[in-house]
N, C-alpha and C positions, 0 to 999 in steps of 0.2 A: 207666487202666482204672477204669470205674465198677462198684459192689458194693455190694450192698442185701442187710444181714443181720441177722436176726431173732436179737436175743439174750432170752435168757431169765434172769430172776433169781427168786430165792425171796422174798418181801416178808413178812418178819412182819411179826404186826397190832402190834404193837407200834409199828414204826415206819414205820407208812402216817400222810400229813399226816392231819391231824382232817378238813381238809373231805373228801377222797376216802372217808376211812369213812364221814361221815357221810351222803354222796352215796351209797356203796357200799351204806347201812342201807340209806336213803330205797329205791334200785329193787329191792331184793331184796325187801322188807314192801308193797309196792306190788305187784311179780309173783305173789307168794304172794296175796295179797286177790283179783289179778286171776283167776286160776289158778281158786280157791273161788268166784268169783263173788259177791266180796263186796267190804267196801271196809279201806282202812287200819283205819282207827279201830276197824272190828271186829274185827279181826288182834289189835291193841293189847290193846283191851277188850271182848271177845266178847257180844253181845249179851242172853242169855243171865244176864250178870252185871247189867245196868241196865233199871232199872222204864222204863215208858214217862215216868214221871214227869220221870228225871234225863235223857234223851231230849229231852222239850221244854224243859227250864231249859239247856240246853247246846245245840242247835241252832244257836249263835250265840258267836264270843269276840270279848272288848270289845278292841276295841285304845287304845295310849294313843300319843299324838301327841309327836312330836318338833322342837323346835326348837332352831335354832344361833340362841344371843345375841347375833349379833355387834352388833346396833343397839341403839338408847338406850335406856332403862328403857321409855319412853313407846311407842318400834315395836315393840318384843318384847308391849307388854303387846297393842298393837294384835293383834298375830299372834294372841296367846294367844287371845282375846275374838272374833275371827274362828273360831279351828279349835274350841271352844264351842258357840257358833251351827251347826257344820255336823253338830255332834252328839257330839264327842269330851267322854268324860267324866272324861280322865287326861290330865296333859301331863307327857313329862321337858324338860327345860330343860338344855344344855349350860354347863357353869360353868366355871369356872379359867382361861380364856384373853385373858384380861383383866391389865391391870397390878396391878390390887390387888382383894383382893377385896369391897372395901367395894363397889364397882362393881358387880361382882356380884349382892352383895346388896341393893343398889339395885335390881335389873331384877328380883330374887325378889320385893320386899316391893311394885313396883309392878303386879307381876302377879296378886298373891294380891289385892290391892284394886279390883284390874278383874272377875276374874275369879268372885272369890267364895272360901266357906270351904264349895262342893259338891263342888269338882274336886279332882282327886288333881294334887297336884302334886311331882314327883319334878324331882330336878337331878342332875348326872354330871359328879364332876371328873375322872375320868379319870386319878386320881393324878397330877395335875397339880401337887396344892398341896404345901408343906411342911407339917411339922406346927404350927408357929406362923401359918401361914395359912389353914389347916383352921378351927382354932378360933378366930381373927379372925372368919372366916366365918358359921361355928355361932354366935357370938355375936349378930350381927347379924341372926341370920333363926331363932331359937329358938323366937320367938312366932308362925313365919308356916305355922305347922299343916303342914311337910314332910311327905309320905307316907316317902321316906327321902330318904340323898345316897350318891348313889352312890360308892362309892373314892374316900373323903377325902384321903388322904394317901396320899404317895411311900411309903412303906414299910410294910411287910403288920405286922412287928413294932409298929406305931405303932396299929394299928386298934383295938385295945379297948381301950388308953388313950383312944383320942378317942371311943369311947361312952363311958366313963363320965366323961371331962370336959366334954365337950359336952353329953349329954343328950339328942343327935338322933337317930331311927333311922338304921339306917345298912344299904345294903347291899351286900352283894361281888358284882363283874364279875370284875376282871382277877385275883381273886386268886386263884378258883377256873377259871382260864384254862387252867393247864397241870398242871392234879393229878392227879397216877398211877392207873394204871389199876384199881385200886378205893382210892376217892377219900375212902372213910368215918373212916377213922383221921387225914388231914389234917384233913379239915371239924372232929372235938372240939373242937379248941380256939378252935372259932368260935363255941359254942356257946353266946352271949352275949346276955343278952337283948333289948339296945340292937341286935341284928343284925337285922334283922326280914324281910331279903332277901337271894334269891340269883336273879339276874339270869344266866342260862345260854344260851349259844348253841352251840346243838350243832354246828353247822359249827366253830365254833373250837375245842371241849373234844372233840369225836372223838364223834360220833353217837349216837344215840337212846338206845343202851344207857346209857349213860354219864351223859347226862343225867336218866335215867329215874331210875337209883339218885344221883342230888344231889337231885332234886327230891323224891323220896320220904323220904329225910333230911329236908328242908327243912321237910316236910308232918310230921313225927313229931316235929317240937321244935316246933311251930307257927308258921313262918313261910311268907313267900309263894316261892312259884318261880314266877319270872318268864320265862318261855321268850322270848328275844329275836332278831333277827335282824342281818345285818350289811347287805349290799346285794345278797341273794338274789333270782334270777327271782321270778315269781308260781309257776312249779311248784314250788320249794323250799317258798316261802311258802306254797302249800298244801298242802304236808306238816305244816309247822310248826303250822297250824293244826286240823289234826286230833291231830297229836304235842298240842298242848296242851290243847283238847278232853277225848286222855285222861287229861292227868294232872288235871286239873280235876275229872273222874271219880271217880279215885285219890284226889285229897284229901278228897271229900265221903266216900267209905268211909270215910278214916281219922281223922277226924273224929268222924264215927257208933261205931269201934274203939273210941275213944281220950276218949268223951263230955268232946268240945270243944264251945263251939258250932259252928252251919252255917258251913261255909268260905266266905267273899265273893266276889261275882266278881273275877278277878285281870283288871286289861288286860296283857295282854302285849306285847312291844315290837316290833309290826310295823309301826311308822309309818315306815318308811323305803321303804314302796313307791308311797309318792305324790312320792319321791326321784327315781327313778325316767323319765326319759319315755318311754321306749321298753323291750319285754320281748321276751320269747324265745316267749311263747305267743302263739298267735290269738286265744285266749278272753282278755278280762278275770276278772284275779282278784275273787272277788269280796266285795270291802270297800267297804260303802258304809253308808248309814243305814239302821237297821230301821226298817220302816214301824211295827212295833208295838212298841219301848222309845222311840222317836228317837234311838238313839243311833249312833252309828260302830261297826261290828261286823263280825266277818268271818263269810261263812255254812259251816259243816261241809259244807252238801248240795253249795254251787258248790266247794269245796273238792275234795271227793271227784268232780264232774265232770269239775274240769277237771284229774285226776290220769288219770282211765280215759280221757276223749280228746281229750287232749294232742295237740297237733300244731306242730309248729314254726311260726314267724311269720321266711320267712324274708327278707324285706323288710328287717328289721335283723340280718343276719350279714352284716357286715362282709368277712369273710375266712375261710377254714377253714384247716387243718394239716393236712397227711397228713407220713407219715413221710419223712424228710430221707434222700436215698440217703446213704452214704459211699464218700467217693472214697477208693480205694488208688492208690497212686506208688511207684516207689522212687527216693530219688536218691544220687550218689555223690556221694561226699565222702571228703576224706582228712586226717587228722588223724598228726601225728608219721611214724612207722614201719608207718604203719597207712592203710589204704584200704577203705572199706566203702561195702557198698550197703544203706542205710538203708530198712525199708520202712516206710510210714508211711500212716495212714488221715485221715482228713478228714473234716469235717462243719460247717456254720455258710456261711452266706456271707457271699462276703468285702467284698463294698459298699455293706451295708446301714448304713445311719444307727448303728443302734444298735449294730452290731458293731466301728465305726470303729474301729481301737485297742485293743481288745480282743480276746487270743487268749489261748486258753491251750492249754500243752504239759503234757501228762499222762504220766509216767513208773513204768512200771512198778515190782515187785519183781523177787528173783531169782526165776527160774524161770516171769514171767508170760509174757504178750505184750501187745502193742494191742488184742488183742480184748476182753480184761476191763476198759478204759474204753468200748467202745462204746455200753452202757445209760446209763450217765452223760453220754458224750456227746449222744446223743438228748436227754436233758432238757435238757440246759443249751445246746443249739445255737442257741435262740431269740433267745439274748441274747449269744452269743459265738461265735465260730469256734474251734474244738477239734479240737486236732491230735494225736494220740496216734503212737509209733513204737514200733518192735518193740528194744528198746536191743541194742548188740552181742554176738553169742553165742547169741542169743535170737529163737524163729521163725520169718521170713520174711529178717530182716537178715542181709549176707554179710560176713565179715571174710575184707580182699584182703589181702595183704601188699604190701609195695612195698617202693623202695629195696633193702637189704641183708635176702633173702630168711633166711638165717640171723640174722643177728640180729632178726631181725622177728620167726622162732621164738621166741629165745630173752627176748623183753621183755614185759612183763605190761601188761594193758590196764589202765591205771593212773585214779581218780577226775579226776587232772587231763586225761587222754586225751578221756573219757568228753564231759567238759566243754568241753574245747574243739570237738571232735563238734558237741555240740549247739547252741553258738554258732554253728556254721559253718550249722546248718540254720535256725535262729531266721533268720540273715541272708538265706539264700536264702526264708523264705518269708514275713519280715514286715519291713520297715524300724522296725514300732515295737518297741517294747519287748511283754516277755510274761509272764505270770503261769505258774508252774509249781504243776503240782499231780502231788506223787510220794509214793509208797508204801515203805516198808520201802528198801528199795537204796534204787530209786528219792528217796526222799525227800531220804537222804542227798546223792545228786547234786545237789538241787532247791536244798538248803541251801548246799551250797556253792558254788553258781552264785550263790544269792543275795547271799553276803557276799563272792563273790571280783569278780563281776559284774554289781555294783549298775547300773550305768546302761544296759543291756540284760535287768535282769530288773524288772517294776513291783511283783509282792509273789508269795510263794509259800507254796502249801496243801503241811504237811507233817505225811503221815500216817502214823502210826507210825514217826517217824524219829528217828535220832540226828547228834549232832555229832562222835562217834568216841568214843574210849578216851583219857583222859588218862595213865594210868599207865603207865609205860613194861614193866614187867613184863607187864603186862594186854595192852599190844598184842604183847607178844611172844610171850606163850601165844597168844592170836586166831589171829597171823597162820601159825603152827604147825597149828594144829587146824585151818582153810580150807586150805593146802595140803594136810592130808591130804586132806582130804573130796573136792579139787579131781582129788587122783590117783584117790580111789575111784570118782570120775563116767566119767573115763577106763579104770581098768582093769578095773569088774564093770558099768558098764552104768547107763544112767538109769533104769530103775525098779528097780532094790535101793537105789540112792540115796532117790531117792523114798521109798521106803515107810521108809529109816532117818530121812530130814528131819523128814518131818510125823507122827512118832510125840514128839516133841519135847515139851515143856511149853508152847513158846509157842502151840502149835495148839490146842492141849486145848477151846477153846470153836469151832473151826474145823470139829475131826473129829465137834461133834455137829451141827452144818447140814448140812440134807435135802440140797445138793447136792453134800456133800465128795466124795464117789465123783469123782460129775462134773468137779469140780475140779482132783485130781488126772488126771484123765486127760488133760485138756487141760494139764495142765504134763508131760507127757508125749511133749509132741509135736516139743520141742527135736531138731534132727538134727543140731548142729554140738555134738559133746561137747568138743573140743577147745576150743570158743568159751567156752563154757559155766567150764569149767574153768579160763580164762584169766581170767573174770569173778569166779570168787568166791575167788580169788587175788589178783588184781590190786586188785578194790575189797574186801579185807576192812579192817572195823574196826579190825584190828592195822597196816594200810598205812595208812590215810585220814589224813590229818593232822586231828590236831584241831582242830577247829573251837569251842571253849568261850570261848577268849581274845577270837572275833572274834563272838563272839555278843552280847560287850557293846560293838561300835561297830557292829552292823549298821544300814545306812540301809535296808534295803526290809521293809514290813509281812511279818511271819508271823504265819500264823494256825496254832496246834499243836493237831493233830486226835489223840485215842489212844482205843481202846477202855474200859469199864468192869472188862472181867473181864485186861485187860493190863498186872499189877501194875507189871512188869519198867521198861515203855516208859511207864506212868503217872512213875514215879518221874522216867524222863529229862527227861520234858515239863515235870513241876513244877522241876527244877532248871534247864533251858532259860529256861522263865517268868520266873525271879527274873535270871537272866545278862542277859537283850536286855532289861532297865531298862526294863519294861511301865507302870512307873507317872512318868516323864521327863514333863515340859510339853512335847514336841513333836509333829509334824505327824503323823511316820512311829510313835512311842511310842503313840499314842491309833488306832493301825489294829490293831496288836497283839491277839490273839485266842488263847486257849486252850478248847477243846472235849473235854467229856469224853463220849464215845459213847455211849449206852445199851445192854445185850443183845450184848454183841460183844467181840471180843478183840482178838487183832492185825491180822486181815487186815479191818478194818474198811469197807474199800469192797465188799467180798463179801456181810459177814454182814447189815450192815444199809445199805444202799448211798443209802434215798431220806434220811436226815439228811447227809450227805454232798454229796449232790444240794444240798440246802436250804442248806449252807452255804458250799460253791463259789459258789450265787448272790448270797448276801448279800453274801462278801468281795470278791467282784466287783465290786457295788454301789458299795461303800463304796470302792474304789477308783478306780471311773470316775466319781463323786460329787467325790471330792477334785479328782480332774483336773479335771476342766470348771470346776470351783470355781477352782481357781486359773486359766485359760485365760477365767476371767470369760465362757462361757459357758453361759447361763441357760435359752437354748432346747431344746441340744441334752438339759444337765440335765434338762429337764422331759421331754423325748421317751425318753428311756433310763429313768427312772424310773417311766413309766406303767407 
């Protein structure tokens, strides 16, 4: 039976990806101008605030030109001396990808001699180099008048030793990449005078706001902000270029504030849309030469056109998405003393190139079901087939008994029960291997399926889990205090249960998200108490075998996900970390992954779900990466990778 169901999550801004906010600013500041009858940039910097004067000197931003080095001194210089002529009056130059950097600096010092000592010329290693290669570098091109170089050096702690041994301006990209949401108390201690730039792309650092207060820092110490982009349409890029317009604005104020001299024109780094050959708009953006500087400029007024009317170009849309149904099933299966009708949801297809071999089985907590991976599922279908089930005891799943009907009463559904279950489904629904991604219970089963059944599981996401109780006193209190709770679900009823669970400490950051109510009511909807009761019996941590001994021979990648505010299960995770020998020269050691949550607690696929999302897909990656790597397939790599 097919079933298409609209799940709803709560997304703080905290943890929406950077480009969705910044996409998110982009059309909210664009509807509001539209709304008014006005445009962005007025929105930004209200007319009102600018002479006609700063009006005609701003009309226009300088872009500066980008080039990949990969050819000889002499064709890079060729390039440079061409995009010159076409009126560029700034070039960045890509550095460090090269075997030494002498090389490098070879194609800088034959560029500045072609080119001249008019042009800005800027280069970007990309934290590519060491620190002893930084300033081999800087040595070799100290004299060749750099505007700056972009992220010298591998490590952020190395940057203001290399201004002040090098002598070169310098400015930060990737280091101001991921800085918290107010970003001002990181930037101090960059506040160095050899820094002369901050190079910003709001798509990457989380949208306009964000960059508005780095740039206006940047503008109060005196250096430049550089607003850049990555390989954004023309309609992003003509955001961008009003976003930069107004901070250009902004600086000339605080300049005037702060009696500096007149701030310079900045070129900003939109030359990646001659990257470009095909866009999303009908209009050309438009960057071209002005008739009256000569030089390559983008214009504010086509900017602001081609933002009010926009129209798709849709000639090059490839393909579209619409929402993926999910398929429910249920199948039977019979494990020990035990017979159940497993229900189970579905989404991904199954014979897509890129999905080959790729599945993963997502396992609830106690008390969930399969419908609270459905949103995750959705995102990540594109690249995998995602299979979620209801585990036994637990919503739509039926526990049969079979065999010796009393004793079937009488025997607990035991971790290794659970386990064998779900290898029997793994076989009916995939001959390959499958990556488990489980929660709280859940996890624990994910982990011990991993170390008990390496060669049917490929790696497994374990979030907020543990390996059990080592101490034998400790599982014997556990397993004590789970039986009673198991009889209290049995004899007063699942919500007095309920509402004693989640008044707990471990929920404490749980019961303040806006949809706790909701949440609990949906773990409410359990109808088999006796299942229920059998489960948090059967798999309590005072039963589970420990698993701490086999955490230091595990052969399948974990990646250990735990909340920020979940001191309890932080601590397991770091003493897990040091057990599975993360830091070993092998294949499956260097897949190894510990994640620590932001804004969240235990039930971290709930409170903050799209970091989650983002790293189910990476460990996924790096999983079907390894494969094909060893399978010495190059193609199918590159197809999965795009």
């Amino acid at each position: 039976m097919e079933d298409f169901r609209h799940s709803v999550f709560v997304i703080q801004v905290c943890s929406l990806f950077p480009s969705v906010r910044c996409g998110l600013e982009m059309a909210i500041l664009n509807a509001i101008a539209m709304s008014h009858g006005s445009s962005l940039l007025n929105i930004l910097y209200p007319l009102r605030e600018r002479n006609e004067e700063k009006s005609e000197n701003l009309a226009s931003i300088r872009i500066c030109a980008l080039i990949d080095s990969s050819g000889t001194p002499e064709e890079v210089a060729r390039i440079a001396v061409d995009l010159v002529e076409e009126g560029f009056t700034a070039i960045k130059i890509k550095v460090a990808r090269r075997a030494d950097p002498v090389e490098d600096a070879a194609v800088i010092q034959e560029v500045r001699k072609k080119v001249g000592c008019h042009i800005d010329l800027r280069v970007d290693a990309n934290r590519n180099w060491t620190y002893e290669q930084a300033i081999k570098f800087g040595f070799l091109v100290k004299d060749y008048n750099l505007q700056y170089i972009e992220e010298p050096v591998q490590h952020e702690s190395d940057i203001i030793r290399y201004c002040e041994e090098s002598g070169l301006p310098v400015a930060l990209d990737e280091t101001i990449d991921n800085c918290p949401e107010n970003p001002l108390n990181m930037l101090v201690k960059y506040n160095h005078h050899q820094i002369v730039a901050l190079v910003i792309k709001p798509t990457v650092i989380g949208g306009f706001e964000k960059a508005a207060m780095i740039a206006q820092w940047a503008h109060i110490q005196g250096k430049m902000a550089v607003i850049s982009a990555a390989f954004e349409s023309g309609l992003a890029l003509s955001a961008y270029i009003l976003f930069s317009c107004y901070l250009d604005l902004q600086n000339a104020d605080t300049c005037k504030l702060m009696n500096y001299s007149p701030a310079s024109s900045v070129a900003h780094g939109f030359g990646t849309y001659r990257w470009l050959e095909e866009d999303i708009t009908t209009d050309p953006l438009g960057i071209g030469r002005n008739p009256s500087t000569g030089f390559i400029e983008a214009s504010v007024a086509d900017a602001t056109h081609l933002l009010h009317k926009f129209q798709m170009n849709h000639n090059f849309i490839h393909r579209t998405f619409t929402g993926e149904k999910v398929l429910g099933y249920h199948l039977d299966l019979d494990s020990n003393d035990f017979s159940f009708s497993v229900n189970v949801q579905e989404i991904g297809q199954r014979n897509n190139l890129r999905n080959s071999g790729s599945t993963i089985l997502f396992l609830h907590g106690f008390l969930g079901t399969n419908e609270e991976w459905v949103p995750i599922m959705h995102a990540i279908s594109g690249s995998a087939r995602c299979i979620s089930v209801d585990l036994p005891g637990h919503g739509a799943t039926k526990i049969k008994n079979c065999g010796d009907d009393k004793a079937a009463l009488r025997s607990l559904l035991s971790i290794e029960i659970i386990a064998d279950l779900l290898l029997k489904l793994i076989e009916h629904v995939t001959p390959d291997e499958v990556t488990l991604v489980g929660y709280s219970m859940g996890a624990r089963i994910a982990l011990y399926m991993a170390l008990k059944f390496s060669d049917k599981i490929e790696g497994a996401v374990i979030l907020s889990g543990s390996p059990g109780l080592e101490d034998a006193v400790a599982r014997k209190i556990r397993r004590a205090k789970d039986d009673s709770k198991a009889r209290s679900i049995v004899t007063h009823g699942l919500q007095l249960f309920l509402n004693t669970w989640y008044s707990g400490g471990l929920w404490k950051s749980l019961r303040s998200h806006p949809y706790f109510n909701h949440i609990v009511v949906r773990r409410s909807v359990h109808d088999d108490l006796q299942g229920l009761a059998k489960v948090l019996s059967g798999l309590s941590p005072g039963r589970q075998p420990s698993l701490w001994e086999d955490l230091k021979h595990c052969k399948v990648p974990l990646m250990l996900v735990v909340g920020e505010k979940d001191e309890k299960f932080k601590r397991v995770a770091q003493k897990m970390w040091h057990e599975i020998g993360h830091d070993r020269d092998d294949a499956v050691s260097k897949l190894h992954q510990m994640v620590v949550v932001p804004s969240c607690g235990h039930a971290v696929h709930l409170e903050n779900p799209l970091p989650i999302i983002r790293l189910v897909r990476q460990f996924m990656t790096s999983l079907r990466s390894v494969k094909l790597q060893e399978k010495g397939n190059v193609r199918d790599l590159l197809i999965y990778n795009q």
